[in-house]
mmCIF file as Biopython writes it, N, C-alpha, C and O atoms, coordinates in Angstrom:
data_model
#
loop_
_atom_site.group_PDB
_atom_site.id
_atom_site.type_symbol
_atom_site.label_atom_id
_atom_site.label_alt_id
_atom_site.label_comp_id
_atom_site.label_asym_id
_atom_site.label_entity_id
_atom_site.label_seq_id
_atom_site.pdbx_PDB_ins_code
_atom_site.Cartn_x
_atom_site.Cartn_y
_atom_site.Cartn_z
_atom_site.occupancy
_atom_site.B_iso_or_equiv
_atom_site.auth_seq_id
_atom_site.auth_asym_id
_atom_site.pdbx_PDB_model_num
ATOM 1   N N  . UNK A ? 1  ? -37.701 38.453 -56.205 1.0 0.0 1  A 1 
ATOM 2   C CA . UNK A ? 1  ? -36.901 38.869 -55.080 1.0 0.0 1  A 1 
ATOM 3   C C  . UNK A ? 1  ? -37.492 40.155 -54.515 1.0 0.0 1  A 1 
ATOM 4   O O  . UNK A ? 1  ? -37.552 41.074 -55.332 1.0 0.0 1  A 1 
ATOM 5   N N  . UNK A ? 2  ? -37.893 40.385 -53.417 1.0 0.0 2  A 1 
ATOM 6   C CA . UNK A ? 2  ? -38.391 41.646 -52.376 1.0 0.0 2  A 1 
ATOM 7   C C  . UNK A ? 2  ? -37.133 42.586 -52.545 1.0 0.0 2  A 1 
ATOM 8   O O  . UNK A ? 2  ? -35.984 42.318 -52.895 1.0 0.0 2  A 1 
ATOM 9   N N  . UNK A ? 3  ? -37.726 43.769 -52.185 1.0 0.0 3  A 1 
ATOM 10  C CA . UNK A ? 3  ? -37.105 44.850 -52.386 1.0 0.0 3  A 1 
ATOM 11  C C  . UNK A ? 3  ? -35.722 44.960 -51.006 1.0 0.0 3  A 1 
ATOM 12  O O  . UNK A ? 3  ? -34.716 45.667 -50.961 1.0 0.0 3  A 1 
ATOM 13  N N  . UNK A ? 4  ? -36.341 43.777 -49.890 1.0 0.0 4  A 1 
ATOM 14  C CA . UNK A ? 4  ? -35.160 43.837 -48.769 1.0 0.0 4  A 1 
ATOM 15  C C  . UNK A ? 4  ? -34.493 42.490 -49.161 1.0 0.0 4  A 1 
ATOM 16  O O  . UNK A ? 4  ? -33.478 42.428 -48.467 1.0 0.0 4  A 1 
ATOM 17  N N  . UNK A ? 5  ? -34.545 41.818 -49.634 1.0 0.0 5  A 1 
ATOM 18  C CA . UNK A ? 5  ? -33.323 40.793 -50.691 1.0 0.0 5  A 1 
ATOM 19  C C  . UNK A ? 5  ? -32.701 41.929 -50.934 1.0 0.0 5  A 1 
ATOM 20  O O  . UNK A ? 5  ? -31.900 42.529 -50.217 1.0 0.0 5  A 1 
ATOM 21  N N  . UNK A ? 6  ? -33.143 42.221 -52.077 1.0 0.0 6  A 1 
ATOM 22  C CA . UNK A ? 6  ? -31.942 43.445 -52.676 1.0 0.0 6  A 1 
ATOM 23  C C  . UNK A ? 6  ? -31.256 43.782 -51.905 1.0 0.0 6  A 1 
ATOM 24  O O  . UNK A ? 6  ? -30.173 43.218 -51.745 1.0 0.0 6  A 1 
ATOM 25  N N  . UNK A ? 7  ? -31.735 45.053 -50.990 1.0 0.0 7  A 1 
ATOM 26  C CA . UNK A ? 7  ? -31.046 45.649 -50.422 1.0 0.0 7  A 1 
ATOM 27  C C  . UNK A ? 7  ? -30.138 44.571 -49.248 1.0 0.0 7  A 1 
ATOM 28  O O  . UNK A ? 7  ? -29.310 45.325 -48.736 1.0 0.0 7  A 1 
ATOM 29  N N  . UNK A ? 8  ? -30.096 44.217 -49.096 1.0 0.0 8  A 1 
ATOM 30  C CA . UNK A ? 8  ? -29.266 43.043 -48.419 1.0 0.0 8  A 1 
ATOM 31  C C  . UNK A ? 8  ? -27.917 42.695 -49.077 1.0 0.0 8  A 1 
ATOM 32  O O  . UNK A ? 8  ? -26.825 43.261 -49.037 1.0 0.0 8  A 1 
ATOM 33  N N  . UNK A ? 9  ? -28.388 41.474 -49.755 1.0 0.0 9  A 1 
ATOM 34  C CA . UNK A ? 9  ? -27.506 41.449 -51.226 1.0 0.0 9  A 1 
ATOM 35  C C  . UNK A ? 9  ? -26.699 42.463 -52.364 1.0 0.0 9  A 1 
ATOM 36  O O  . UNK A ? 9  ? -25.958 42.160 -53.299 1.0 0.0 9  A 1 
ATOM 37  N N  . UNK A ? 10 ? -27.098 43.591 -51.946 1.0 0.0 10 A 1 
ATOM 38  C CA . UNK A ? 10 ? -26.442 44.767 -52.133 1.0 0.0 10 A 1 
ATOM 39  C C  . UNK A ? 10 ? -25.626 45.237 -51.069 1.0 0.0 10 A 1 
ATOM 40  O O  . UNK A ? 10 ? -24.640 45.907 -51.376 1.0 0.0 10 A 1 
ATOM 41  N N  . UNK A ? 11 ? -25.886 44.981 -49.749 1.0 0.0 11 A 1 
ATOM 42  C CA . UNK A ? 11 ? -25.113 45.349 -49.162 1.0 0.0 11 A 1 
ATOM 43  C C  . UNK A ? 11 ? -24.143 44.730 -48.575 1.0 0.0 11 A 1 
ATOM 44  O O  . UNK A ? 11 ? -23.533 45.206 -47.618 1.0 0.0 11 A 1 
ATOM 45  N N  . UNK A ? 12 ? -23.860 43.386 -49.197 1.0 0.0 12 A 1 
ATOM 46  C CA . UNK A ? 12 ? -22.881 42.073 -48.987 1.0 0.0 12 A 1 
ATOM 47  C C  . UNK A ? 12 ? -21.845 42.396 -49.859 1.0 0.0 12 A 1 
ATOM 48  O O  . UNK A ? 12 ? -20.645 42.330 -49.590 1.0 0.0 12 A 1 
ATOM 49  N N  . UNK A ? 13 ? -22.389 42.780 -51.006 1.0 0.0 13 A 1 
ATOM 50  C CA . UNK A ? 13 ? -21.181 43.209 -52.199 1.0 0.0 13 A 1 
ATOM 51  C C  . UNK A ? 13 ? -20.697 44.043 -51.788 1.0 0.0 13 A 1 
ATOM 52  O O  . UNK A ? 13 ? -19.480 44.096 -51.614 1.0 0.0 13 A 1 
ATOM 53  N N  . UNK A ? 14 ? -21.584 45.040 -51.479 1.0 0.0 14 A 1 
ATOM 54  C CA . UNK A ? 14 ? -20.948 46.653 -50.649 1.0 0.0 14 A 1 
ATOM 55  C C  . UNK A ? 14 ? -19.509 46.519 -49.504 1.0 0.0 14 A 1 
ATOM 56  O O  . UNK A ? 14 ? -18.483 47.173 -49.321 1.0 0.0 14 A 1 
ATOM 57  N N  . UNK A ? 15 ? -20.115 45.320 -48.925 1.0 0.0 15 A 1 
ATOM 58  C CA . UNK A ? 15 ? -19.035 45.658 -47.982 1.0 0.0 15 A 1 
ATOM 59  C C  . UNK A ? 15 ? -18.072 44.535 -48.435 1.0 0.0 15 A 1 
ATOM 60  O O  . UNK A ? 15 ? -16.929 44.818 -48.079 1.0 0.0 15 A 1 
ATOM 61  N N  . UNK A ? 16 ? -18.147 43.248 -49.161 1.0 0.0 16 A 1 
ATOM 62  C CA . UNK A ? 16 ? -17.031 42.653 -49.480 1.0 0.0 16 A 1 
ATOM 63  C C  . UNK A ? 16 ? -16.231 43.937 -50.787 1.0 0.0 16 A 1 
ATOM 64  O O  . UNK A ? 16 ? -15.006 43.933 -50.906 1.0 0.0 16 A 1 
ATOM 65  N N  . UNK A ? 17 ? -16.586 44.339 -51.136 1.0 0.0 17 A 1 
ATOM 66  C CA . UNK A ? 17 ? -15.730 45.324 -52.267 1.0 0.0 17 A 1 
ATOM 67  C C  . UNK A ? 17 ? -14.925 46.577 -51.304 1.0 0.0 17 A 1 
ATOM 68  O O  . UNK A ? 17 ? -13.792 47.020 -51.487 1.0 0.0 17 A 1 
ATOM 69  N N  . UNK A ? 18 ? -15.761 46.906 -50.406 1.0 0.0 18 A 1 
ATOM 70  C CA . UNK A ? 18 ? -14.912 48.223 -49.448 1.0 0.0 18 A 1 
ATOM 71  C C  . UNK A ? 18 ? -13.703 47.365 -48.931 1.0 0.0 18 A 1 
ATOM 72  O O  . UNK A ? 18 ? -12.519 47.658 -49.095 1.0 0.0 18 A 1 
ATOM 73  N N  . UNK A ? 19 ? -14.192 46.251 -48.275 1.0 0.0 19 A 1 
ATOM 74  C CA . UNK A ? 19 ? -13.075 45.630 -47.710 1.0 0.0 19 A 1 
ATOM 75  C C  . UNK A ? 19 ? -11.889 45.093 -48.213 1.0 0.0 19 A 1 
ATOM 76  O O  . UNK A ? 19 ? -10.723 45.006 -47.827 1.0 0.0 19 A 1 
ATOM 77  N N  . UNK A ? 20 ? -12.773 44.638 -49.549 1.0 0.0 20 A 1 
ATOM 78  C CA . UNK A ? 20 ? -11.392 43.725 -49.997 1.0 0.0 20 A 1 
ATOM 79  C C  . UNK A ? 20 ? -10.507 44.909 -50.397 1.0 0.0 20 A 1 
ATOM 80  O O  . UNK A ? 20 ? -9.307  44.979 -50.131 1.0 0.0 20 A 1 
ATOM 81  N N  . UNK A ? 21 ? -11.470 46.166 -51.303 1.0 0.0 21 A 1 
ATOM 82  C CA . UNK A ? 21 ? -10.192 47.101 -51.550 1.0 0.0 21 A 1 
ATOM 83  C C  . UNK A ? 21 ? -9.096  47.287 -50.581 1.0 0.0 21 A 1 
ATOM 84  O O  . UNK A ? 21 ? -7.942  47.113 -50.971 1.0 0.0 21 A 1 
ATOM 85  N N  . UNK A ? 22 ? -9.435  47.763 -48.847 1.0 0.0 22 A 1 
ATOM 86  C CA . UNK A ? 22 ? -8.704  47.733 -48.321 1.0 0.0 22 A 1 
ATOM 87  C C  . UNK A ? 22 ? -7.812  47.022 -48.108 1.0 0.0 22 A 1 
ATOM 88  O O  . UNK A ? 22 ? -6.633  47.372 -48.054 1.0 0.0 22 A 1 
ATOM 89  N N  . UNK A ? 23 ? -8.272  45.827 -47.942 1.0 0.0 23 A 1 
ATOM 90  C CA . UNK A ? 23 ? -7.229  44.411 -47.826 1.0 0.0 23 A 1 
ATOM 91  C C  . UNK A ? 23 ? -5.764  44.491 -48.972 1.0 0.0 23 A 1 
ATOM 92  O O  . UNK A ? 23 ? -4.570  44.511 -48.676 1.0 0.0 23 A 1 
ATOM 93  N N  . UNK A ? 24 ? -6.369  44.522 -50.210 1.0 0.0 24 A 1 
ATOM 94  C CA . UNK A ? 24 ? -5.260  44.843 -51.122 1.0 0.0 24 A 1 
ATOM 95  C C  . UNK A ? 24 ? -4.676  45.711 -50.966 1.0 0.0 24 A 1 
ATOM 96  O O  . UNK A ? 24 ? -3.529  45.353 -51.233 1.0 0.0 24 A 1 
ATOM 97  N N  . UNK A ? 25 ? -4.657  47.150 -50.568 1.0 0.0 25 A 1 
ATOM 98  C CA . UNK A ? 25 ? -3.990  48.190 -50.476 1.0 0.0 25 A 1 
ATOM 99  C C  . UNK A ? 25 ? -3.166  47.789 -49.033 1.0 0.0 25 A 1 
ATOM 100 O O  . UNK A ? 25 ? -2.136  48.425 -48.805 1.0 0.0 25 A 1 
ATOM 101 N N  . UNK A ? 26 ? -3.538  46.896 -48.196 1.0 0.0 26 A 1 
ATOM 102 C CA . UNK A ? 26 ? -2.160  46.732 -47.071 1.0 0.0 26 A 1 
ATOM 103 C C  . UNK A ? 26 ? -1.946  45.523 -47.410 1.0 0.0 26 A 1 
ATOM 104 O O  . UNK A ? 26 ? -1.221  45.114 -46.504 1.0 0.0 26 A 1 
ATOM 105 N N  . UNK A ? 27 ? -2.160  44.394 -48.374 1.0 0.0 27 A 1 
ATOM 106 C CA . UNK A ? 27 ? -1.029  43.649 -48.451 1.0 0.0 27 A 1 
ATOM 107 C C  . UNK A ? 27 ? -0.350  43.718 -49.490 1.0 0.0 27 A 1 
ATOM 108 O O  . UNK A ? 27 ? 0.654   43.014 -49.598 1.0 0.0 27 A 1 
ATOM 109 N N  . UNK A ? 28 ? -0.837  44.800 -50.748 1.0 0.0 28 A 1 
ATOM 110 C CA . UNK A ? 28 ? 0.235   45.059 -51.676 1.0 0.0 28 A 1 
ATOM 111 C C  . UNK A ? 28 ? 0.490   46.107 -51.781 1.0 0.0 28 A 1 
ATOM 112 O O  . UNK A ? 28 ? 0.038   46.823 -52.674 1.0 0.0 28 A 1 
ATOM 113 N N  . UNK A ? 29 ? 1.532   46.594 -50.620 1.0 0.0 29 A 1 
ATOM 114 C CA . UNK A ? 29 ? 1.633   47.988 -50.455 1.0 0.0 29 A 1 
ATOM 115 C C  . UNK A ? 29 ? 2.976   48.969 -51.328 1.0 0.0 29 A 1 
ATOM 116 O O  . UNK A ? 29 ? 3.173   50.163 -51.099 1.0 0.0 29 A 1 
ATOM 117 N N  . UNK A ? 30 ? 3.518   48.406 -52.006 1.0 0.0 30 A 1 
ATOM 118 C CA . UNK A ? 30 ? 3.899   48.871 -52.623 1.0 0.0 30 A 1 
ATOM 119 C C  . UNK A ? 30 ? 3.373   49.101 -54.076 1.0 0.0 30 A 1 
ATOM 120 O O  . UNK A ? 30 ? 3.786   50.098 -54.668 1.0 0.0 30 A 1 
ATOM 121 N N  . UNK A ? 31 ? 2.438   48.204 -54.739 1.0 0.0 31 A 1 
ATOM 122 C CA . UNK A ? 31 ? 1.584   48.605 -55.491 1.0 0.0 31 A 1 
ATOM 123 C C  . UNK A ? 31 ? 0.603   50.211 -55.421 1.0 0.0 31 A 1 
ATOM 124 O O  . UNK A ? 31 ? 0.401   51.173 -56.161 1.0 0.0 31 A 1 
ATOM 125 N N  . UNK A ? 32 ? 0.155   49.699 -53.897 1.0 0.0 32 A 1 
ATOM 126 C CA . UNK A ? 32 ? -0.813  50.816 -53.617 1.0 0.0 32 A 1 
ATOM 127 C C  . UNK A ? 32 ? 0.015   52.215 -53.642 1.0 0.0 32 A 1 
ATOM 128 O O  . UNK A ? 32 ? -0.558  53.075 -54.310 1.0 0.0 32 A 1 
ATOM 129 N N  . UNK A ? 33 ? 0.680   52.437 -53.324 1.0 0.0 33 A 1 
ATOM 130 C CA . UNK A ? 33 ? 1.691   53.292 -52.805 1.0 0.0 33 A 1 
ATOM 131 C C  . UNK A ? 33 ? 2.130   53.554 -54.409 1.0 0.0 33 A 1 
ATOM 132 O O  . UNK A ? 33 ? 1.646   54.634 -54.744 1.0 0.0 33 A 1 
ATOM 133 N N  . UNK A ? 34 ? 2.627   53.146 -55.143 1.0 0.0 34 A 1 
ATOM 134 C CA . UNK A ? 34 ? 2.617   53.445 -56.581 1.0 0.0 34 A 1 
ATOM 135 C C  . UNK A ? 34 ? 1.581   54.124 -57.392 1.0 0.0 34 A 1 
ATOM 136 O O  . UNK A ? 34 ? 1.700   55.032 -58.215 1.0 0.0 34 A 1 
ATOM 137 N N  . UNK A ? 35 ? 0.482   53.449 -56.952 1.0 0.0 35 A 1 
ATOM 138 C CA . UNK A ? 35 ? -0.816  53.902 -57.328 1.0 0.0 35 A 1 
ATOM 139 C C  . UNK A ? 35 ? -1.470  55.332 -57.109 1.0 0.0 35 A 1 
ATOM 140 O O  . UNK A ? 35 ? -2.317  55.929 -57.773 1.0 0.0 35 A 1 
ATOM 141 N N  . UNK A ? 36 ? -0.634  55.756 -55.687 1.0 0.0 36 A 1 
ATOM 142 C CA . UNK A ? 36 ? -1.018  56.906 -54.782 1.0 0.0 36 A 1 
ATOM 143 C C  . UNK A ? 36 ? -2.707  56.427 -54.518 1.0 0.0 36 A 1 
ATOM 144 O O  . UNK A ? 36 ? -3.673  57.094 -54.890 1.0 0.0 36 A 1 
ATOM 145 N N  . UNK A ? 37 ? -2.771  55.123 -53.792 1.0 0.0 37 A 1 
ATOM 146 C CA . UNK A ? 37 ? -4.264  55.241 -53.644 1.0 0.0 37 A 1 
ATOM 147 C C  . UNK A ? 37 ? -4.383  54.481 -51.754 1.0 0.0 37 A 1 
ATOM 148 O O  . UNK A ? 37 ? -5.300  53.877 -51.197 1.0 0.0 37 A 1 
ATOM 149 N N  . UNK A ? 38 ? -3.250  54.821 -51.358 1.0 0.0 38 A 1 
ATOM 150 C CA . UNK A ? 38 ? -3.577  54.842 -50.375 1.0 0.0 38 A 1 
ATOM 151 C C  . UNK A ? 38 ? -4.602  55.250 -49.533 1.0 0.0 38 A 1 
ATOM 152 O O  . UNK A ? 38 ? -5.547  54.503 -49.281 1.0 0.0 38 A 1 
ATOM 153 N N  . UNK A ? 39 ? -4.505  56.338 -49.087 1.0 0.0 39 A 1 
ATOM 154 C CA . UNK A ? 39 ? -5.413  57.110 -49.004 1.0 0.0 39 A 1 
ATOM 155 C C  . UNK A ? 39 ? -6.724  56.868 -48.873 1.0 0.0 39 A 1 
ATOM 156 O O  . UNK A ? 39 ? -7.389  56.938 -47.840 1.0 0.0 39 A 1 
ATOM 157 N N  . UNK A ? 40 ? -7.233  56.450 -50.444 1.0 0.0 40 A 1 
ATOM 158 C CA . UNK A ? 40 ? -8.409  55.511 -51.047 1.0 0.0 40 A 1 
ATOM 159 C C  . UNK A ? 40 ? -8.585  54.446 -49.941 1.0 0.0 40 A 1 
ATOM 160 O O  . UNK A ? 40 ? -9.711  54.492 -49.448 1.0 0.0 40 A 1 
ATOM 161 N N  . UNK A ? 41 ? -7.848  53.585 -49.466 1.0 0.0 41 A 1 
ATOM 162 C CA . UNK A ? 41 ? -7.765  52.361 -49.254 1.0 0.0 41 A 1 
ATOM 163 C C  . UNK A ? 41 ? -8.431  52.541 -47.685 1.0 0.0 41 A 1 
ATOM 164 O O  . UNK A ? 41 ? -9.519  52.235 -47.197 1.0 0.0 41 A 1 
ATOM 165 N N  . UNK A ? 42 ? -7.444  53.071 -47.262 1.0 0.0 42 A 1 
ATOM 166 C CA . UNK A ? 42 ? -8.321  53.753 -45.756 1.0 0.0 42 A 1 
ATOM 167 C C  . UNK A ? 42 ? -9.485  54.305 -46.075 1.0 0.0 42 A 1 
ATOM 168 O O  . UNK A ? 42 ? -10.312 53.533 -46.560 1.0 0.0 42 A 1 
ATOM 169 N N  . UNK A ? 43 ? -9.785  55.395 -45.949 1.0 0.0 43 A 1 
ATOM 170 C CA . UNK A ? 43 ? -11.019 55.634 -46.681 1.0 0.0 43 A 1 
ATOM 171 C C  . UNK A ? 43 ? -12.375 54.373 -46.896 1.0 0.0 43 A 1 
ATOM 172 O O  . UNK A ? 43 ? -13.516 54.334 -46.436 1.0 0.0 43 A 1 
ATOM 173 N N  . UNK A ? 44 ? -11.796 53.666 -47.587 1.0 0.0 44 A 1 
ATOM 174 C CA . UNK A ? 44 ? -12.709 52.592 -48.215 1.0 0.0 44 A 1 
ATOM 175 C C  . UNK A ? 44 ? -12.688 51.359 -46.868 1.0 0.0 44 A 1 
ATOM 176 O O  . UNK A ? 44 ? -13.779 50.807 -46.724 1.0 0.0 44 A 1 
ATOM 177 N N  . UNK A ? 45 ? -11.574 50.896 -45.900 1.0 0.0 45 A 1 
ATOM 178 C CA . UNK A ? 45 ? -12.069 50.534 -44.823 1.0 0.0 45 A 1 
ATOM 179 C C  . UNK A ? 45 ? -12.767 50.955 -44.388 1.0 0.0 45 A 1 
ATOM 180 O O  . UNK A ? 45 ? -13.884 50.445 -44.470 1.0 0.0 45 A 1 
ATOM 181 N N  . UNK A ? 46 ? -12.583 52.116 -43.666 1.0 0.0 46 A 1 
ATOM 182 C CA . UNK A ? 46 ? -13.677 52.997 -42.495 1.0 0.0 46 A 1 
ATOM 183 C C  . UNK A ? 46 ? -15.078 52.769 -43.684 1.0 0.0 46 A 1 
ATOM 184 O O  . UNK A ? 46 ? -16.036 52.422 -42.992 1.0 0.0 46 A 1 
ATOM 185 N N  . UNK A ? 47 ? -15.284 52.804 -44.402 1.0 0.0 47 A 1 
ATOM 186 C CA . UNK A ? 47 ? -16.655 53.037 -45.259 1.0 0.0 47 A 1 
ATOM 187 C C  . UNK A ? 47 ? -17.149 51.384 -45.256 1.0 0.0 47 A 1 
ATOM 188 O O  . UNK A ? 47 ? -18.362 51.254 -45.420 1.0 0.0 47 A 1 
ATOM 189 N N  . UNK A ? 48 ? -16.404 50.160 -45.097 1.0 0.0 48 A 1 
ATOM 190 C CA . UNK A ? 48 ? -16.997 49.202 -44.880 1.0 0.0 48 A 1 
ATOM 191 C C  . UNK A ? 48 ? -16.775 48.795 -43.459 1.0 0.0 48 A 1 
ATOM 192 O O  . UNK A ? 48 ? -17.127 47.683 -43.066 1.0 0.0 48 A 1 
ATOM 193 N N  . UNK A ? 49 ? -16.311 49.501 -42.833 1.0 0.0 49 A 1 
ATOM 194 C CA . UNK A ? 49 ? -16.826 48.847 -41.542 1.0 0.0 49 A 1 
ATOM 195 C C  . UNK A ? 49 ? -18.144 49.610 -41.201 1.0 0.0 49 A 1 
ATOM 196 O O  . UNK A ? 49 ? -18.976 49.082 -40.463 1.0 0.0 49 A 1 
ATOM 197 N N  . UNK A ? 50 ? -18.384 51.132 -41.857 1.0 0.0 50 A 1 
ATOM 198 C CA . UNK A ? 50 ? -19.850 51.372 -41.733 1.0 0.0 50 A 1 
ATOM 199 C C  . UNK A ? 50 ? -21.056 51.245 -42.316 1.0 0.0 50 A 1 
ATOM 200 O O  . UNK A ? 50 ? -22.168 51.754 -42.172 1.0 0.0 50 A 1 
ATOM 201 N N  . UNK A ? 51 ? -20.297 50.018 -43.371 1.0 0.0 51 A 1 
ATOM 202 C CA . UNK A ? 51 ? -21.205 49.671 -44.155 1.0 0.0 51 A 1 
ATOM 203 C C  . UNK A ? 51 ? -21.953 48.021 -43.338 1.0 0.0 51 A 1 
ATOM 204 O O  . UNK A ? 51 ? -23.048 47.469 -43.445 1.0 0.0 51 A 1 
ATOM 205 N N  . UNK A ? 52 ? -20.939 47.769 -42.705 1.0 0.0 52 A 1 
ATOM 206 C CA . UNK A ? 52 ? -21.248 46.568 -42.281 1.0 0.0 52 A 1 
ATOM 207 C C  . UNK A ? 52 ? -21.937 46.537 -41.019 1.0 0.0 52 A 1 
ATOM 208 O O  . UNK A ? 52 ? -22.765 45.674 -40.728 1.0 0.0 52 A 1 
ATOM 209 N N  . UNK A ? 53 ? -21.484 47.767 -40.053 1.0 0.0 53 A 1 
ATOM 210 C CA . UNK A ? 53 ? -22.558 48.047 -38.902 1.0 0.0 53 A 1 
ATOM 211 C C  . UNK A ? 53 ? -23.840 48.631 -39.358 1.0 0.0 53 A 1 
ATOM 212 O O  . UNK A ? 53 ? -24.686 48.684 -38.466 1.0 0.0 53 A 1 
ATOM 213 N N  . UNK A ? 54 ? -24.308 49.213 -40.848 1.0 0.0 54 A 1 
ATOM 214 C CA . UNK A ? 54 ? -25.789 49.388 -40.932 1.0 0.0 54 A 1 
ATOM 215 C C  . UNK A ? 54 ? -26.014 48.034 -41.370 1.0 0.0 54 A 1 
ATOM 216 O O  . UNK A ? 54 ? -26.907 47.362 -40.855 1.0 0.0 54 A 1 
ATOM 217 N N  . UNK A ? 55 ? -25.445 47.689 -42.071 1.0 0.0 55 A 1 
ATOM 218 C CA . UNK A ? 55 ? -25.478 46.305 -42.777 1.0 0.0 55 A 1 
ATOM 219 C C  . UNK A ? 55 ? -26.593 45.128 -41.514 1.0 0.0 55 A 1 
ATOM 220 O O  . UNK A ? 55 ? -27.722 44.729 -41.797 1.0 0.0 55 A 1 
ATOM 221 N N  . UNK A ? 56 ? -25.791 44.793 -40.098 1.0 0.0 56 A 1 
ATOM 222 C CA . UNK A ? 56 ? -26.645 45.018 -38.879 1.0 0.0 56 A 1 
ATOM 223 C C  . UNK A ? 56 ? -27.137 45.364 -38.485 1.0 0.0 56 A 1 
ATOM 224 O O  . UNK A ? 56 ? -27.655 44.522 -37.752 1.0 0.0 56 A 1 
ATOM 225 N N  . UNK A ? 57 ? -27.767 46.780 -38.239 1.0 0.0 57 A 1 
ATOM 226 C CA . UNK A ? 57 ? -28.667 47.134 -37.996 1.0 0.0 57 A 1 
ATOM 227 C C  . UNK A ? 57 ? -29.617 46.960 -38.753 1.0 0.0 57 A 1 
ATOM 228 O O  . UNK A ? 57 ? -30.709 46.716 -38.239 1.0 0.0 57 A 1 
ATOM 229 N N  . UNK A ? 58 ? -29.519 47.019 -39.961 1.0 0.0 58 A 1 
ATOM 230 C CA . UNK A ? 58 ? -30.646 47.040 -40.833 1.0 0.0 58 A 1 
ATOM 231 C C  . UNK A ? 58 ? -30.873 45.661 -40.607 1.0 0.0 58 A 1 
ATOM 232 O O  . UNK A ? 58 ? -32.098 45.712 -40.494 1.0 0.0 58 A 1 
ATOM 233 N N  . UNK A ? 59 ? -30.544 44.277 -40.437 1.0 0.0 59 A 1 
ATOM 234 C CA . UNK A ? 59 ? -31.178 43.032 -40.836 1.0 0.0 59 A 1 
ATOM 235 C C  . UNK A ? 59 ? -31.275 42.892 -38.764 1.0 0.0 59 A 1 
ATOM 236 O O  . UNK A ? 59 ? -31.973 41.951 -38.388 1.0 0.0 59 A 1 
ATOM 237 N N  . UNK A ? 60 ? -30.899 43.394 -38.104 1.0 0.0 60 A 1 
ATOM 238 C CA . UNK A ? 60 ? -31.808 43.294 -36.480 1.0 0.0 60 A 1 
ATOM 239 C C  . UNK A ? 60 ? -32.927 44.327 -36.599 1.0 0.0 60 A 1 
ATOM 240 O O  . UNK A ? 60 ? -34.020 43.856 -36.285 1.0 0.0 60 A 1 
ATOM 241 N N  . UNK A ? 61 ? -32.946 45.516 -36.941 1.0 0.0 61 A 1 
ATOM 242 C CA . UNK A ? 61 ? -33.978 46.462 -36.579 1.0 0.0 61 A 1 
ATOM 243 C C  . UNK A ? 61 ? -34.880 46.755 -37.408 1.0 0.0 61 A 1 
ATOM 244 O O  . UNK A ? 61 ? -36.030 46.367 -37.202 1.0 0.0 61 A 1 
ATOM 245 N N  . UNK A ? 62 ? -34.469 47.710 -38.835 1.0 0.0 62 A 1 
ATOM 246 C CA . UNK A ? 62 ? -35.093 48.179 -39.473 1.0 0.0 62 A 1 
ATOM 247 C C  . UNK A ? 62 ? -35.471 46.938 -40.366 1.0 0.0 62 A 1 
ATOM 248 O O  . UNK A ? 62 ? -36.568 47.159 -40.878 1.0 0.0 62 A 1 
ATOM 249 N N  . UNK A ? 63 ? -34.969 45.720 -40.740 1.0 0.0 63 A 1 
ATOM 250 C CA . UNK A ? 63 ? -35.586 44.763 -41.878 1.0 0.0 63 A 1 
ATOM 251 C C  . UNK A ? 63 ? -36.534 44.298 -41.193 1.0 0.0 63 A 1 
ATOM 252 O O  . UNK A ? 63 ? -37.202 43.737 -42.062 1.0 0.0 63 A 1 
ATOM 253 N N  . UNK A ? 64 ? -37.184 44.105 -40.004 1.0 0.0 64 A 1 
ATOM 254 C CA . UNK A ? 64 ? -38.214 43.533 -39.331 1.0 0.0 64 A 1 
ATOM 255 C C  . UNK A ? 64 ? -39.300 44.082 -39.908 1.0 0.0 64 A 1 
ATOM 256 O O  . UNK A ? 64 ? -40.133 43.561 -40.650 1.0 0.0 64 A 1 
ATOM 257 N N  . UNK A ? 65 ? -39.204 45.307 -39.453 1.0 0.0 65 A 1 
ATOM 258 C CA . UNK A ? 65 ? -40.130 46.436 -40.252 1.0 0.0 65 A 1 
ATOM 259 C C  . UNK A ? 65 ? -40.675 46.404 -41.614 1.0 0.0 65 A 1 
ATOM 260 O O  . UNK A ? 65 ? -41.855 46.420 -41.965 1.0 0.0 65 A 1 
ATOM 261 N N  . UNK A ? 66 ? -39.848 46.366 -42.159 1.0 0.0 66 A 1 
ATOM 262 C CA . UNK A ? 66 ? -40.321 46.135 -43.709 1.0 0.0 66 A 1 
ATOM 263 C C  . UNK A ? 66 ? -41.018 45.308 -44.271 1.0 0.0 66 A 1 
ATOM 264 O O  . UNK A ? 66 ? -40.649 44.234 -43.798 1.0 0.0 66 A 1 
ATOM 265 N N  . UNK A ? 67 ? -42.004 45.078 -45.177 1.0 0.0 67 A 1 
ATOM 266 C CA . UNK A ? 67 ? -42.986 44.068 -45.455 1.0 0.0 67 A 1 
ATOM 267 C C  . UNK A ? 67 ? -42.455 43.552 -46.769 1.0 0.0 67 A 1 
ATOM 268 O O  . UNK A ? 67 ? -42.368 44.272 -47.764 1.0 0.0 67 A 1 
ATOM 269 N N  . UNK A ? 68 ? -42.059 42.127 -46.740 1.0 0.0 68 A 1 
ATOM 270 C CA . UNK A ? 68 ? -41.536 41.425 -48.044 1.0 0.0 68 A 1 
ATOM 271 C C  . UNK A ? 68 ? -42.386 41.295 -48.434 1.0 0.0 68 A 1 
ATOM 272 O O  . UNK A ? 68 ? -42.485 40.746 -49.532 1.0 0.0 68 A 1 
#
């Protein structure tokens, strides 16, 4: 596997894990809210939705570039 597999595939997990955290923290919000990890949860959206716009950029712009 090339070093931009990886990083790819790393960054699929990346953003299904930011997201899903979020996801759980607003549909089990009284869990979360118990947890005091609200907070977290936001947080961890905004961090995969910017994980998912480099996530794009990197496989339109910068993965061209790179030599597998």
């Amino acid at each position: 596997m090339s070093l931009k597999g990886f990083h790819i595939i790393f960054l699929v997990f990346a953003v299904l894990t930011a997201l899903g955290f979020y996801a759980w923290t607003r549909l089990m919000t009284e869990d979360a809210v118990a947890m005091e990890v609200v907070g977290l949860g936001h947080a961890s959206g905004i961090t995969g939705l910017l994980l998912l716009a480099y996530s794009v950029w990197f496989i339109l712009r910068k993965g061209k570039t790179i030599i597998v």
